[in-house]
Structures are given as C-alpha cells and as structure tokens.
C-alpha positions as CSV (number, residue, x, y, z in Angstrom):
1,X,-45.9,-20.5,-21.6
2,X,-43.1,-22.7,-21.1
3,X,-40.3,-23.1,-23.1
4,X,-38.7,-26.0,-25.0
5,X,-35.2,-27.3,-25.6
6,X,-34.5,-27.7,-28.9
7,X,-31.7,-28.7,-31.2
8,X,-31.3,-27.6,-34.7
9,X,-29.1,-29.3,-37.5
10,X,-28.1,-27.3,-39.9
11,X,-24.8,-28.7,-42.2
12,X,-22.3,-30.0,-39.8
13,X,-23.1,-27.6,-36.8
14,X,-25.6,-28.5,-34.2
15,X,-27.1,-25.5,-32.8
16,X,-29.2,-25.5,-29.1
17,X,-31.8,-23.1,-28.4
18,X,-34.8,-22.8,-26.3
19,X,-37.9,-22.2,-28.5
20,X,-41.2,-20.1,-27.1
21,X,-43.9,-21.7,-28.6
22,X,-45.5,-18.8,-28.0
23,X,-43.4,-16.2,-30.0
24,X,-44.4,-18.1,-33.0
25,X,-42.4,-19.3,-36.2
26,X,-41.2,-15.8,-36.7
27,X,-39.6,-15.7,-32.9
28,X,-37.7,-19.1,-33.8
29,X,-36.4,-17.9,-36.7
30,X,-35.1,-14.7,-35.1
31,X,-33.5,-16.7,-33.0
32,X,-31.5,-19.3,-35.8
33,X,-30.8,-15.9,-37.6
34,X,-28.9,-14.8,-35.0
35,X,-27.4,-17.5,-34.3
36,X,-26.4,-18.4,-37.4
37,X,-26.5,-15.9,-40.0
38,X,-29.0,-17.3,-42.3
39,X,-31.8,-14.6,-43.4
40,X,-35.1,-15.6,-42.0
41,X,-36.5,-15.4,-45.9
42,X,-34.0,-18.1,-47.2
43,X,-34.4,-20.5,-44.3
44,X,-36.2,-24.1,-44.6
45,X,-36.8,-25.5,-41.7
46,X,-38.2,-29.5,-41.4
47,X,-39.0,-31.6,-38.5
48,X,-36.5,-34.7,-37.2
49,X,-38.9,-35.4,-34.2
50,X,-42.3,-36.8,-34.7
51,X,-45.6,-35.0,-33.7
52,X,-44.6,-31.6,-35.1
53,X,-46.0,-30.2,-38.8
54,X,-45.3,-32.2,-42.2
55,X,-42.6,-30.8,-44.7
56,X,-41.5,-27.3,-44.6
57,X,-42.3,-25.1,-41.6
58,X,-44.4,-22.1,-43.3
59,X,-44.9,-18.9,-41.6
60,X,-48.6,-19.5,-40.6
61,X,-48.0,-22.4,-39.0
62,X,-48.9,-21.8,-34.7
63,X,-46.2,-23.5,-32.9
64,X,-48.4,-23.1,-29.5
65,X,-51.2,-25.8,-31.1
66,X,-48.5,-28.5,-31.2
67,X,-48.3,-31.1,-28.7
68,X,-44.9,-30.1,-27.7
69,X,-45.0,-31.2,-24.3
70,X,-45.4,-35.0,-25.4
71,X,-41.9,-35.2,-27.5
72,X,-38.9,-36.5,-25.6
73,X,-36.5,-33.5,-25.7
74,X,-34.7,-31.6,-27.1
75,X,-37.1,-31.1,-30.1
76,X,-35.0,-31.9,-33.3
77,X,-35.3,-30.0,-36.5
78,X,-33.4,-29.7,-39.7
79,X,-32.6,-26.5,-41.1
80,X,-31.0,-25.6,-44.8
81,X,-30.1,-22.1,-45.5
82,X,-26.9,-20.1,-46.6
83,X,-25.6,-17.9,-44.2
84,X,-24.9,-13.8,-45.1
85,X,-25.6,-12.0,-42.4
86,X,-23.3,-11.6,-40.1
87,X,-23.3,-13.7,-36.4
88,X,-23.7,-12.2,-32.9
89,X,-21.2,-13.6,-30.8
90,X,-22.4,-16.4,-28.1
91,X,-20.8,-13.9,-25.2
92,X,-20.7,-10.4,-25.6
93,X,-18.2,-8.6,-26.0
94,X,-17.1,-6.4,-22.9
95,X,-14.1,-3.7,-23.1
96,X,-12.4,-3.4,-19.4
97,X,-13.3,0.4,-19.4
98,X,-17.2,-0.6,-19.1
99,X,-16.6,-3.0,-16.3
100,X,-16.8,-1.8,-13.0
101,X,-13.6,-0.8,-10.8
102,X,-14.1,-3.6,-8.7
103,X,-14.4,-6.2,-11.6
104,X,-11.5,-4.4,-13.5
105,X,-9.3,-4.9,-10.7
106,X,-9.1,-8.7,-11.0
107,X,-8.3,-8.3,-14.5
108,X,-5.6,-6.3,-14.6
109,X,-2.4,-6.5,-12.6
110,X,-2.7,-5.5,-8.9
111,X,-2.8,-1.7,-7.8
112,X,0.1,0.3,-6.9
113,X,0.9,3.0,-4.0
114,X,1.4,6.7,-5.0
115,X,4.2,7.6,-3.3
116,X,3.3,11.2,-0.9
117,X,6.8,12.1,0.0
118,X,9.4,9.5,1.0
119,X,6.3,6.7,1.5
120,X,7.7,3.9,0.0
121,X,9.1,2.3,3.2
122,X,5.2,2.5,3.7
123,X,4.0,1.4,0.4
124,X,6.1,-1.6,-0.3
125,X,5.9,-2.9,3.3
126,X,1.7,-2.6,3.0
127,X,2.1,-4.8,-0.5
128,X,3.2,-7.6,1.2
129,X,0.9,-8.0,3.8
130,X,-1.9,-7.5,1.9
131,X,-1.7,-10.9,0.4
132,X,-1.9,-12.7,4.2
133,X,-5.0,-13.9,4.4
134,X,-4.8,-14.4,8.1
135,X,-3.6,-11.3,9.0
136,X,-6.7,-9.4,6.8
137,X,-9.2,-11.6,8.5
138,X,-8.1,-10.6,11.7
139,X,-8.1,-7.2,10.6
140,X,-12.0,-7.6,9.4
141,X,-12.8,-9.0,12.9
142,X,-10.9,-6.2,14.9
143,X,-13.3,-3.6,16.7
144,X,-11.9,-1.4,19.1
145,X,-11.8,-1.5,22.6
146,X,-14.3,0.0,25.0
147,X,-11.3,0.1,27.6
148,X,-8.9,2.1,25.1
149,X,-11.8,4.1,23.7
150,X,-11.6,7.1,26.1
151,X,-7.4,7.0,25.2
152,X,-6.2,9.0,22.7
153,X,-3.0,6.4,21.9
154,X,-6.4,3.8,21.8
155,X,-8.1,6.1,19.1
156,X,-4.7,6.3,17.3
157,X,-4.4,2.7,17.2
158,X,-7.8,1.7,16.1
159,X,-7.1,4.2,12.9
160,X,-4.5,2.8,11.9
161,X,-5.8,-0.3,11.8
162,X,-8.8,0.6,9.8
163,X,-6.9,2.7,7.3
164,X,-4.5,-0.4,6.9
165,X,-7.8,-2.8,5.9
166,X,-9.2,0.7,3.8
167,X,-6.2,0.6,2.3
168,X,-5.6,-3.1,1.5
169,X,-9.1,-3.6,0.4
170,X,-8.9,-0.4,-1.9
171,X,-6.1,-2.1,-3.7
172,X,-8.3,-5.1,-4.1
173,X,-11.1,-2.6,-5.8
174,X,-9.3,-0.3,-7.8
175,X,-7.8,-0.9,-11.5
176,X,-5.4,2.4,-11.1
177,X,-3.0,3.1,-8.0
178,X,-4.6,4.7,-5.1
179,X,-3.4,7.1,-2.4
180,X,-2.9,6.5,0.8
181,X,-3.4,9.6,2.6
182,X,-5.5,8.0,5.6
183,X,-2.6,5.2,6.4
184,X,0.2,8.1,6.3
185,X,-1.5,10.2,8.1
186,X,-2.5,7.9,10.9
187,X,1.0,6.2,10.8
188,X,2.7,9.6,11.8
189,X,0.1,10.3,14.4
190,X,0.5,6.4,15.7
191,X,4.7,7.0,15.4
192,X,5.8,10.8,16.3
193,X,9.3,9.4,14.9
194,X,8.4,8.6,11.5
195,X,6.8,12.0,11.1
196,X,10.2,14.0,10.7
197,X,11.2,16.3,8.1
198,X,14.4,17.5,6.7
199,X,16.1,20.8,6.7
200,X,13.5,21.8,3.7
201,X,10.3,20.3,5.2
202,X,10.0,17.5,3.0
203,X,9.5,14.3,5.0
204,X,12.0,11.6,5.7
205,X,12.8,8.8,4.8
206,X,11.9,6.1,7.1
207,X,13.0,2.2,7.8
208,X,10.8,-0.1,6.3
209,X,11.5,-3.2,8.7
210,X,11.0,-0.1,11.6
211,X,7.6,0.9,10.4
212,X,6.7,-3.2,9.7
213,X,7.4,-4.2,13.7
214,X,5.7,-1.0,14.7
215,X,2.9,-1.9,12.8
216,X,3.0,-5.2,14.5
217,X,3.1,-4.2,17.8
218,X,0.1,-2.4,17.3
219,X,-1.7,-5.2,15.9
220,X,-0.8,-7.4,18.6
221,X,-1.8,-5.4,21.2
222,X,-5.4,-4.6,19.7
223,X,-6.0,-8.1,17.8
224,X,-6.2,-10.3,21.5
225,X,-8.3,-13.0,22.6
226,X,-9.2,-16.1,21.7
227,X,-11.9,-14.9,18.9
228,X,-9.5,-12.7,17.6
229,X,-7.4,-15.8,17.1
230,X,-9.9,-17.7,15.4
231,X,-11.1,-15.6,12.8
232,X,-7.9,-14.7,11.7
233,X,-7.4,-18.6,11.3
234,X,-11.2,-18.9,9.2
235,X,-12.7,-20.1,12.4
236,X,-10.8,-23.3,12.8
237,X,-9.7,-22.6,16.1
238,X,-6.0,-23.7,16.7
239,X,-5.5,-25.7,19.8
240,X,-3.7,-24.3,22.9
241,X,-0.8,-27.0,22.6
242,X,-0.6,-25.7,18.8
243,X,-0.9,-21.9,20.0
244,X,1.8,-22.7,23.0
245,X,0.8,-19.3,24.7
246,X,0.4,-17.1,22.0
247,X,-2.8,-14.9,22.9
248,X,-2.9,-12.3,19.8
249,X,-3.2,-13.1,16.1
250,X,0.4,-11.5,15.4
251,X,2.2,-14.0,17.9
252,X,-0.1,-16.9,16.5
253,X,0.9,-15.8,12.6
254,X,4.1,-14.8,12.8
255,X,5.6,-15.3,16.1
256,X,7.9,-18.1,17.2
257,X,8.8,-19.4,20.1
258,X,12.1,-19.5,21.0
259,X,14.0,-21.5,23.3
260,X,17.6,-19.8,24.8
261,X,20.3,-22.3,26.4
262,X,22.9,-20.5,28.3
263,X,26.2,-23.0,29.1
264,X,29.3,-21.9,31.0
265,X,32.2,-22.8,28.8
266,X,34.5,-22.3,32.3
267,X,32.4,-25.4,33.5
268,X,30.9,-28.7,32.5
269,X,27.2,-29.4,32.9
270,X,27.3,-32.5,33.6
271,X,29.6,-35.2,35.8
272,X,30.9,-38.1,34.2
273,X,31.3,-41.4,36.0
274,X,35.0,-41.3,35.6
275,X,35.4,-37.2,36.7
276,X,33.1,-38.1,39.7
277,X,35.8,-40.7,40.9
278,X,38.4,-38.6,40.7
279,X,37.0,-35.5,41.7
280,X,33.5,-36.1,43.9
281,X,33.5,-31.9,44.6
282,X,33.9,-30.8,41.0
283,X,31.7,-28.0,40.2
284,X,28.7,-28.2,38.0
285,X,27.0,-25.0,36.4
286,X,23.8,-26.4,34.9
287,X,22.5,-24.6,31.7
288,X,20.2,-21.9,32.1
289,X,17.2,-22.3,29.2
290,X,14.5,-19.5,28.9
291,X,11.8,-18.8,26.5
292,X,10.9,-15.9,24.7
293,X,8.6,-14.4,21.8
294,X,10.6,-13.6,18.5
295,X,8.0,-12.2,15.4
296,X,11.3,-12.1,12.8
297,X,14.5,-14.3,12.2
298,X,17.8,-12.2,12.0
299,X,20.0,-13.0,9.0
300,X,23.6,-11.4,10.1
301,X,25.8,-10.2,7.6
302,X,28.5,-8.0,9.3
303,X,29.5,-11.5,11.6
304,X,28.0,-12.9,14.3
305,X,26.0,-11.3,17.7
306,X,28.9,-10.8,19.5
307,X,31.6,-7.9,18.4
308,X,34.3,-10.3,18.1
309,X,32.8,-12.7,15.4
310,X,34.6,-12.4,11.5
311,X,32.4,-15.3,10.0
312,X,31.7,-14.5,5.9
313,X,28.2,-14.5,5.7
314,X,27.9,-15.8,1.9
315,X,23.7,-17.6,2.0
316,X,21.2,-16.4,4.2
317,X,21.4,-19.6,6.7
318,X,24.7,-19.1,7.9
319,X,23.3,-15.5,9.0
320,X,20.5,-17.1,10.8
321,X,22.9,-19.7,12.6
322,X,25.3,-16.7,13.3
323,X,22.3,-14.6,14.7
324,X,21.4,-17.6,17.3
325,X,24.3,-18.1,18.5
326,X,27.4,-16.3,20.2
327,X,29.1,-15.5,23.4
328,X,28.1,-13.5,26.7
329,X,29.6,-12.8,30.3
330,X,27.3,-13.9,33.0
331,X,27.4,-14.2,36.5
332,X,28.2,-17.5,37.4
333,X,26.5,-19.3,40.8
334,X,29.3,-21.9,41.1
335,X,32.4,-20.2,40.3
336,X,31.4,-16.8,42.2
337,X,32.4,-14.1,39.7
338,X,31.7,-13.5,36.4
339,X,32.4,-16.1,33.3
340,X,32.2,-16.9,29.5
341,X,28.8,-18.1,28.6
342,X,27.4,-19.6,24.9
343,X,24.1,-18.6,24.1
344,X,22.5,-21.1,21.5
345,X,18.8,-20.3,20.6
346,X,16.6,-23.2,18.8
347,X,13.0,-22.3,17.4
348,X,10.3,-24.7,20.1
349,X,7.1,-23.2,18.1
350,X,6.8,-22.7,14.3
351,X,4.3,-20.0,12.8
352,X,2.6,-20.0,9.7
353,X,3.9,-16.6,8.2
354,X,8.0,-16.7,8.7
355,X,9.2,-13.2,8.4
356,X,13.7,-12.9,7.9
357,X,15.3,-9.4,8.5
358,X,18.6,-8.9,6.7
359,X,20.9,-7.2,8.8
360,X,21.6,-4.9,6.3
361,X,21.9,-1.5,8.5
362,X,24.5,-0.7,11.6
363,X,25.6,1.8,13.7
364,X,28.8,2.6,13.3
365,X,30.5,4.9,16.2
366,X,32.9,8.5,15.4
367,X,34.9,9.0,18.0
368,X,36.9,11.5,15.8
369,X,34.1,13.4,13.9
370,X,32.6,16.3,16.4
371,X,29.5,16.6,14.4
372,X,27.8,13.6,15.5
373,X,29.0,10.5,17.4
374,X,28.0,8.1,14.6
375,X,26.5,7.4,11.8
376,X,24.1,4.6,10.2
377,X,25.7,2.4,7.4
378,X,24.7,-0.3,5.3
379,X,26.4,-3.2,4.5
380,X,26.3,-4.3,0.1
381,X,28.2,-8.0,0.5
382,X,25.9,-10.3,-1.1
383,X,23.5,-12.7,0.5
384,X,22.0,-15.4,-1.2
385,X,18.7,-17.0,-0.4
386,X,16.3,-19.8,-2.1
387,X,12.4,-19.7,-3.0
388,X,12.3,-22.5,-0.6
389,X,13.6,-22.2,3.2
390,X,14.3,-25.4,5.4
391,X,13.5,-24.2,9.1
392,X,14.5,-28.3,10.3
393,X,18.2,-27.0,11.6
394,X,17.1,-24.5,13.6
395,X,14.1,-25.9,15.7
396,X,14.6,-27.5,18.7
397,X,15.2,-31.0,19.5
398,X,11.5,-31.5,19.7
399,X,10.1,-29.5,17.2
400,X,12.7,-32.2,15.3
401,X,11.1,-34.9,16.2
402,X,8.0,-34.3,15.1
403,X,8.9,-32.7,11.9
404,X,11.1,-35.8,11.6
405,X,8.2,-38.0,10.6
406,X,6.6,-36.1,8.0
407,X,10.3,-35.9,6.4
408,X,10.9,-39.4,6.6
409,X,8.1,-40.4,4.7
410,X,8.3,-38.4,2.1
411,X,11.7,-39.6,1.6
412,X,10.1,-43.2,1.3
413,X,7.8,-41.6,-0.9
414,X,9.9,-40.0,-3.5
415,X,12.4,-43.1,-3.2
416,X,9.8,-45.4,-3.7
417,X,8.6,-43.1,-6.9
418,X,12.5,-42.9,-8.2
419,X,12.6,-46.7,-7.9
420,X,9.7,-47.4,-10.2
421,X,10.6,-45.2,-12.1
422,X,14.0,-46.8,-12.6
423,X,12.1,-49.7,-13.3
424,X,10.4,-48.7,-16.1
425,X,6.6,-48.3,-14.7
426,X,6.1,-45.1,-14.8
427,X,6.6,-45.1,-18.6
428,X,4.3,-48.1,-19.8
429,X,1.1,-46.8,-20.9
430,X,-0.4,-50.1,-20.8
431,X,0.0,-50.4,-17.0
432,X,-1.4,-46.5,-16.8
433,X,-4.3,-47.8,-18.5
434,X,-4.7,-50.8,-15.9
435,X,-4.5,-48.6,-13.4
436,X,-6.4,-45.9,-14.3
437,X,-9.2,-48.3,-15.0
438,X,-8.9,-50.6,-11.3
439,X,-8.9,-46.9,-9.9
440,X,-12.2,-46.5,-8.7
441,X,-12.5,-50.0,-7.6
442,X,-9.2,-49.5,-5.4
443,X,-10.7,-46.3,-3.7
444,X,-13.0,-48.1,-1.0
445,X,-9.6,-49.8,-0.4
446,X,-6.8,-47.4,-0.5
447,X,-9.3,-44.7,1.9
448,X,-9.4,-48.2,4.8
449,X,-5.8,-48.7,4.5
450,X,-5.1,-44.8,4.9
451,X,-7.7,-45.3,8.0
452,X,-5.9,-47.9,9.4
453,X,-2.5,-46.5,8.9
454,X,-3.5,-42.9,10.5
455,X,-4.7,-45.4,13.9
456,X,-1.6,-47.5,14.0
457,X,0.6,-44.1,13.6
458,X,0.9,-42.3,17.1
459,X,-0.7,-38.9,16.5
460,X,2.4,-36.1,16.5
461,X,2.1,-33.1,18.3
462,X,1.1,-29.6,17.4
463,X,4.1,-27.7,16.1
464,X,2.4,-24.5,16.0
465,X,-1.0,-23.3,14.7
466,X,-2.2,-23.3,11.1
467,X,0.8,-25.6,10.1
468,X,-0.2,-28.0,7.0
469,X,-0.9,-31.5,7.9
470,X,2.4,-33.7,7.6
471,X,4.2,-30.4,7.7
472,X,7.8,-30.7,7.4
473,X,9.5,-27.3,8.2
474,X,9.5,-26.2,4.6
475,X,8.6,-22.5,4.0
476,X,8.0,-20.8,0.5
477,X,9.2,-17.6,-0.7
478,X,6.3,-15.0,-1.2
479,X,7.0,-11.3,-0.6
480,X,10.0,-9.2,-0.3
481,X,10.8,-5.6,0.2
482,X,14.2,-4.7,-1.1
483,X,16.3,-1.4,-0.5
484,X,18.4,-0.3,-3.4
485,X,21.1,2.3,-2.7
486,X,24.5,3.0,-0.7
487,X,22.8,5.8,2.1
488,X,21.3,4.2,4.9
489,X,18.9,7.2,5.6
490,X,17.7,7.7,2.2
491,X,17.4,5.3,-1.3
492,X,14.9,3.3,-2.3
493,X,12.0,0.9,-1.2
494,X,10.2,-1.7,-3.3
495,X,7.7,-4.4,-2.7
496,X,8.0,-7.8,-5.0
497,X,4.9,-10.0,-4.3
498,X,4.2,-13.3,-5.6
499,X,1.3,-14.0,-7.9
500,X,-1.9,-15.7,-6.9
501,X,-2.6,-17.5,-10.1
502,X,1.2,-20.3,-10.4
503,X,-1.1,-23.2,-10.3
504,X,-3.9,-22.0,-12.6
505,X,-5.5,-24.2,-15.4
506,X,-2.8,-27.0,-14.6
507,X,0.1,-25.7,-16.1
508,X,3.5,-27.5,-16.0
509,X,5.6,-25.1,-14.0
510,X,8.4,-23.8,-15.7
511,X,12.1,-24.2,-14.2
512,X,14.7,-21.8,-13.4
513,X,17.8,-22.7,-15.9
514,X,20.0,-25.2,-14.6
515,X,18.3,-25.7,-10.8
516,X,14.8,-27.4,-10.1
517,X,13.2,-24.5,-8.4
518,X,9.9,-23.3,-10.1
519,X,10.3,-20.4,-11.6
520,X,6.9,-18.7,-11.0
521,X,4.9,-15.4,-11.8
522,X,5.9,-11.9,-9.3
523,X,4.8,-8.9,-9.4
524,X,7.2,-5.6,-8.4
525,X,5.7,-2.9,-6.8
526,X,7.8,0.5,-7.4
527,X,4.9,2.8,-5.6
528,X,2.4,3.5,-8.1
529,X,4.3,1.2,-11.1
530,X,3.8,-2.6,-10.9
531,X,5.2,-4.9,-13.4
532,X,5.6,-8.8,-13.8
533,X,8.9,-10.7,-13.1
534,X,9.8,-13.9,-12.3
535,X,11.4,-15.8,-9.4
536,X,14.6,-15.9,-11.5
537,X,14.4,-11.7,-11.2
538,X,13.3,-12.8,-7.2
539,X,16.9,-14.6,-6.2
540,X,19.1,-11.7,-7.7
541,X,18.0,-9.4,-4.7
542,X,20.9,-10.9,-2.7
543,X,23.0,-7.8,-2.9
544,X,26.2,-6.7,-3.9
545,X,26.3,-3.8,-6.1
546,X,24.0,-1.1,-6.6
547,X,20.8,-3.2,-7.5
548,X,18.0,-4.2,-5.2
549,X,19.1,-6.0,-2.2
550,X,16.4,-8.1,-0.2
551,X,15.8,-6.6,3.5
552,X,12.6,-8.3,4.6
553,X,12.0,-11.6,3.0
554,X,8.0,-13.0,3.9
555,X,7.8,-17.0,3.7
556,X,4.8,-19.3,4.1
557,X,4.2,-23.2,5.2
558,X,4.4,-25.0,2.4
559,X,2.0,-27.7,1.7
C-alpha cells in the first residue's frame, strides 16, 4: 500500500511524516510519539484537509477506507497534546568507535607512520606525496612490465611501487598510525645503501631528499607511456606541446625543463656595427644553449655553484638565482685554449608539482684528520620562504611571454576592483541590490562577450601540462619535510602537510598578523604523532637555531 506525505501542526512546530494507511491510527500515532514526545493516550488529532473523518480521530477509525489518494498533498492534520516522553533524535546518534575504520579515518585527523628504526626520512617523505593526486593515480594505473618481469631489479621495483600505493591508501583507511613494514622492507631491497646499520646493528639514518629522488627515479622509469601519462592527469590527456618531451608521469608532474646558456665572458657574442668597422676579423664565440631534465629546484645557502661565490643567502629566491647561475672553464672554438664561461639556466617548461631542495648538507674535506678524508655538515643560517612562490623570474624568455598575459590582466583586474572601490561602489548596498537582481538577465550577455573576447585573443601556448587556465607562474605552498638537529648523519625528520578542508563551508580565511598571506589549517607528522598547526607555525621552518629547518619544500599551480 502506498504511503502518504503528510504534515502535522501541532503548537508552533510543523512536523512531516509519511503515514501508512495501512498501519492504522495506532502506526500514525507511533510515529507523532516519537517524534514528538506526546503519549499516544493524550493525543487529539483533527483533520485540516478535507475528505478525511469529522472531529477527533478515534482509534477505530480505518485509515485504509479513506480516499487518501484524491487529497492534494501533504495531508494536513492538527494535533493537541502535551509532550512527556522523551524525543528520539531525527539522526542517530553514532560514536566514532562504531563506525568503520575506513569511515573513522575521514573524521579524525590523518594517520601517522610508526617509526621501525631510523624511518622517519621514510615516513615524512611518504606524507607528502600522499596528498598528489596525480602521482597516486598514476600509481593505481601502474602494472608491471612483462619485459622487467623475469629481472629481479624489475620485481624490486614493481614492490616498491605497490607497497608505496598499500601504504598511502592504508593511511587513507585507518583511524590509528600504521606500520610500514612492506615499504621499508622493499625500499632496502630497491636501495642496498639505505639498508646500513651502525656499529650496534641498529639501522641508519638515511637522507630524506636521497630516498625522495630515488623513489623518483624508480617511478619514472616504471610509470612510461602515453597512458601512463594520462591517468595520472584523470584522463585529460596533456598535449605534446604542453608535455615538451616528457614521456613518464614523474617528468610530466614534476619535471621542468630547463634551458642552459653558456657565454664566453673572454669574448662578445655578437658584432656591433661600429666593432665590425674597426675590426672586420674580431672573434665571435656564439653562446652554447642546451636542454636538460631537472625534477627539483636547488635553493643554495653556503654561496653560489661555483667555489668562489660569498653571496648571503637570506630568502629562498636568492638561493635559486645563485643555484642557476655561476662560472665554468670551457674549451673555447675561437680562442683555442681554454676560457671563463657563465652558465645561466632559465626554466622553458613548468610542471604542476614544483619540488625546492635546501641545500642544507655539504661535504666538507680533512686533509689533516687521518680517520677519514671528510666529513658531511649542515649548514643552520636561516632561509626564509613564503606560502606563495613566483616562478615568473626564473623562466625563460618565452615561458615569459606567455605567463605575461595572464599577469597582466589580472593586474587590470585587481586595479579596476581597487578603483571602484575607491569610488565608493563596492560599498552601496543599493547598487548590490541592482546588480544582484539584472544578474541573471546579464548572464546570456556577459557568457557572448567572454566568447568573443576568448576569439579576438590569440590562443597562448602550452607552458607545461596540467597548468590552470590563465596560469600565471604562481605556486602554493603544500608539504614540507624539515630536519631538526646539528648532525648531518643523524637528527630528525618530519612531515608538515597542508589540510584538505581551507575552503570548506565558505569561511573567510584568516590572516597571518601583519602580512596578507592566509593563514591556513597544517597538519605535522612526527611518525606516528600528527597534530594541527597553522601556516604561521609553516614559515618558521627557515632555520637558524636548533628548531625545524625546511629541507624539501612541495608547491602546487595555483589557481
């Protein structure tokens, strides 16, 4: 029999049910008792809509003879009645230790790493790329292959890669910190060096940014291909301008593109009119520009790439700058012998997932000691970094050029936003109102003016794949993994991931003091502990005493 929406007044409270004719008065009263409170003995319940029974609804009455499916709904009744009894609650009530692992996971905050013995390099390295979506989907998509199946390196490989998506996806599942036995296990096996004990058999500590381009490498040599590619991208299969030779999802997410000039400071490159008068044989030595594949940006902070370099590195662009530039001797073709050279490198392809290294470790030579012939150091001067990173000075003159436009017109954007606002629009509510309401008659409008204007504008080139539209070189901070002590061997690793939920329910972000950056939700990963911080807690990692010190800093293109 079917049921019937009906709606009950009862004082100032209108109460919705769905009444079975067939369950009879005693089934709808059931139903306001529980809803209400009322005892079914001391209700009185009358009609409101016409074709049901005259006056008080009495017990015998059959609900199923009335002619409910000719009244309009929902059937209205009135009900009087005191309530005593108390009310079940509309949702029921469910305690996090009934819910299953998988649904108390996404109520909690996310899973640590039990550390097995010096793991941390491992543990805070996996946090962070656990929340890049391409890289996971790539991972789901990755089977082994048939020609590296008979190979024992092959078999290593594939394990690791599995245990790495087992062990991402076991975070995602679990409420309490998991152990991951499989990914240490098949990490040693994949990397003999990271598998070395100390004088008591305990294991070593390892370097996190040395276990993160390892695990790299692997992934790019297993995750090729062009399908590969695009289901680490959801399908949406980047264009081969975009990709610019890129043929594995780790050079297509992370990797750049990097273009080299080499110039002979002992010679110009190029003749002027004036030189060529006076001197028709002068020598030339052209510039030399090569390409290569970089998955990480360098921030120096001992001085630049060449030993002779004192720069004070003070923010972490002037290490980046330092890092692509310095001096070299090369051969030179002209001169016949051997000269000073600059190197310059600009970035010619941008990736979605920008990865910085802080030059934090060096060797440092003993020619005096006879125990060893050096030893590793780390280096504690601060280095200070933003939430936001602006790539623009460090592409090359055409990656420019096409970033260019998006910058420039959302300059003429925010100007033309801080001019009305000078002018007082933006604060009368009477023009809001006209506005709000001509709206939806402007839409029809505003969408063949945006047509018109995206035919008249000459489409830009690709950048590099998975880039927002109107992308302008803007990378956000998300993930970093931070050493904290003085011995470069030993100390510390932690993870500090940023949270998924900054633009939930519409929130007005909430500012760092005295700045405009947002200062948004983190999470800190200490192996097994995690705990809630801020991006306030996030820029203090630059170093300089005994605290955490950023060494691997994970950005994404911002929208």
């Amino acid at each position: 029999m079917p049921v019937y929406k009906t709606l009950v007044k009862w004082g100032k409270e209108s109460i919705e049910i769905e009444m079975d004719p067939s369950t009879g008065v005693e089934g709808l009263k059931q139903q306001l008792q529980a809803r209400t409170g009322v005892p079914m003995d001391r209700m009185k319940i009358m009609p409101k809509s016409k074709g049901l029974w005259k006056g008080v609804l009495k017990d015998t009455q059959d609900l199923s003879a009335l002619n409910l499916s000719g009244i309009s709904p929902p059937i209205q009744m009135l009900m009087m009645g005191s309530a005593t009894l108390p009310v079940e609650p509309l949702k029921k009530t469910v305690f996090l230790e009934d819910l299953p692992p998988e649904e108390a996971a996404k109520m909690v905050e996310p899973s640590g790493l039990v550390n097995l013995g010096n793991t941390c390099y491992l543990n805070s390295v996996t946090q962070c790329l656990r929340v890049i979506p391409q890289l996971r989907d790539g991972l789901r998509s990755y089977t082994p292959s048939t020609s590296n199946g008979a190979s024992q390196q092959g078999q290593m490989h594939a394990l690791l890669l599995k245990s790495l998506l087992s062990t991402m996806e076991s975070l995602d599942k679990s409420p309490k910190a998991i152990s991951p036995n499989n990914l240490v296990m098949s990490t040693k096996m994949s990397f003999p060096q990271m598998a070395q004990t100390g004088p008591g058999g305990a294991p070593m500590q390892q370097d996190a940014e040395e276990f993160y381009s390892s695990i790299m490498g692997v992934c790019a040599g297993e995750m090729r291909g062009e399908s590969a590619i695009n289901a680490a991208f959801h399908g949406e299969k980047p264009s081969g301008d975009a990709l610019d030779g890129a043929d594995n999802v780790i050079d297509a997410v992370f990797g750049m593109k990097m273009e080299e000039t080499l110039t002979c400071d002992e010679l110009t490159a190029t003749t002027t009119d004036d030189a060529m008068d006076t001197d028709a044989n002068a020598l030339v030595e052209p510039p030399v520009v090569t390409y290569d594949l970089h998955r990480k940006l360098v921030c120096n902070i001992q001085g630049g790439s060449d030993s002779s370099s004192q720069v004070n590195i003070t923010h972490i662009g002037e290490g980046i700058q330092l890092s692509l530039t310095g001096k070299l001797e090369k051969y030179s073709e002209a001169l016949g012998r051997n000269a000073q050279w600059t190197r310059s490198q600009k970035i010619a392809r941008l990736p979605p997932c920008l990865v910085v290294q802080f030059g934090r470790f060096y060797w440092k030579a003993t020619p005096d000691s006879q125990d060893h012939a050096g030893v590793k150091c780390k280096v504690m001067k601060p280095v200070g970094f933003h939430s936001v990173f602006d790539v623009y000075e460090f592409c090359s003159d055409k990656v420019k050029k096409v970033l260019k436009v998006a910058r420039d017109k959302a300059l003429a954007e925010e100007e033309d936003r801080v001019a009305k606002k000078l002018r007082g629009e933006e604060d009368d509510d009477e023009d809001k109102k006209e506005d709000v309401a001509m709206a939806e008659d402007d839409e029809e409008a505003a969408a063949l003016k945006a047509a018109l204007a995206m035919s008249v504008e000459p489409e830009q080139p690709p950048v590099g794949p998975g880039l927002p539209a109107e992308f302008q070189g803007l990378y956000e901070l998300f993930a970093v993994v931070t050493h904290k002590g003085r011995d470069a061997d030993g100390g510390h690793y932690m993870g500090w991931v940023k949270a998924d939920n900054t633009d939930s329910n519409g929130k007005k972000r909430e500012k760092i003091a005295d700045s405009d950056e947002d200062n948004d939700d983190w999470f800190v990963f200490d192996d097994d502990e995690v705990s809630p911080c801020k991006t306030e807690d996030i820029l203090k990692l630059k170093g300089g005493g005994d605290w955490h010190m950023s060494y691997l800093n994970f950005y994404r293109a911002k929208k």
